[in-house]
C-alpha positions as CSV (number, residue, x, y, z in Angstrom):
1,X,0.0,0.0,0.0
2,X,1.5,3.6,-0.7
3,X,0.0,6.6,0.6
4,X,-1.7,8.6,-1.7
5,X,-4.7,11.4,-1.6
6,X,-6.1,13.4,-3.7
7,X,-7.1,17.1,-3.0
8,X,-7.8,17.7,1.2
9,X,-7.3,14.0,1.4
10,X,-4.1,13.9,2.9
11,X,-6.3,15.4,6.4
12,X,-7.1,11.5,6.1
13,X,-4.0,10.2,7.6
14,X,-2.7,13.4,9.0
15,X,-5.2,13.9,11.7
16,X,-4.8,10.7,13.3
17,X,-1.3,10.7,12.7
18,X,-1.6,14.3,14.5
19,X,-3.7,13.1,17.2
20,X,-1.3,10.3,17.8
21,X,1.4,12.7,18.4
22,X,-0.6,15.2,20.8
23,X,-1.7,12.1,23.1
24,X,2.0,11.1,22.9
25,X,3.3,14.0,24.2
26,X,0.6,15.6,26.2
27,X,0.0,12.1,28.3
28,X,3.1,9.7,27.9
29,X,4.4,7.6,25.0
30,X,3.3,4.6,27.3
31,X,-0.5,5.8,28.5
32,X,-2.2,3.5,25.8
33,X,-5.5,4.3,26.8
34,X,-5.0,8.0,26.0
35,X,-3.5,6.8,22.4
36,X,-6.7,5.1,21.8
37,X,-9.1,7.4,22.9
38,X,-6.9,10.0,20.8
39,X,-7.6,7.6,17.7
40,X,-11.2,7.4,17.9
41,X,-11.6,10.5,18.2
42,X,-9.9,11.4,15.2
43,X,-11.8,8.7,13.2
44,X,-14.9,10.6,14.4
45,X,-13.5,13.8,13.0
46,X,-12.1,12.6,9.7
47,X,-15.6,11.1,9.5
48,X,-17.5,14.4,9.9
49,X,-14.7,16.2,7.4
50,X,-14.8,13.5,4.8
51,X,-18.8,13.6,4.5
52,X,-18.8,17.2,4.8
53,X,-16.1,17.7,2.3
54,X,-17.1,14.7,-0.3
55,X,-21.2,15.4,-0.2
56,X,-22.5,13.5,-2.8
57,X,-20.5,15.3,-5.4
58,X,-18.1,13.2,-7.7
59,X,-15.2,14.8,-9.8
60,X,-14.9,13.9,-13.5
61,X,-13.9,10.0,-13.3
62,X,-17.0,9.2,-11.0
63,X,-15.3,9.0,-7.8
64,X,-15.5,11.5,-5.0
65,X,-13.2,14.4,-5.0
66,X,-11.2,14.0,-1.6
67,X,-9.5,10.9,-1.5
68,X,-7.0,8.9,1.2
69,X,-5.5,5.8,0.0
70,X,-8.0,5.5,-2.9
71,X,-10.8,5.3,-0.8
72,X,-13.1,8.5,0.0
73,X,-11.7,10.5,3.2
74,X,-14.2,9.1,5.5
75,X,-13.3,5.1,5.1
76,X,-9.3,6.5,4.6
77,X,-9.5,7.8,7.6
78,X,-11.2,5.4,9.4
79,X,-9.1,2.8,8.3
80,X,-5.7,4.9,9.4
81,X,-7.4,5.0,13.0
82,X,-8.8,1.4,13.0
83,X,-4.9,0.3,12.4
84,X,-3.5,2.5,14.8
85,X,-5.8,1.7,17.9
86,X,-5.6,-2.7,16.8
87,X,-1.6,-1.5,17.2
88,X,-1.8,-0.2,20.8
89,X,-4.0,-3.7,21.8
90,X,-1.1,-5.7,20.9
């Protein structure tokens, strides 16, 4: 997989990259709990953005106009959280 966006998709990985780091340095590289809850949340907010932001408007080639990973910001996003809060269980 290579990381890829198209237009504001990028705010797809960054925020819960972002998050990741704020929780990291605000509560302790070792408070996992404060990671994960950092992660949902920003699956929650790259939700809201990527629905807001995609609508149901598409761009010229049929798929929506913000894109992480190939997917639509939304699912990008909540696949870059999903991964990092499974990686804090183990």
């Amino acid at each position: 997989m290579q990381i890829s966006w198209r237009r504001l998709g990028y705010l797809g990985f960054m925020i819960p990259f972002a998050a990741w780091g704020l929780a990291c340095v605000l509560f302790g590289h070792n408070n996992f709990k404060a990671i994960r809850i950092a992660f949902l949340l920003a699956a929650a907010a790259v939700w809201l953005l990527g629905t807001k932001l995609n609508g149901d408007e598409t761009d010229a080639d049929g798929k929506a106009p913000h894109l992480t990973f190939g997917l639509p910001m939304q699912w990008g996003g909540l696949l870059a959280s999903t991964a990092g809060f499974v990686l804090t269980l183990l």
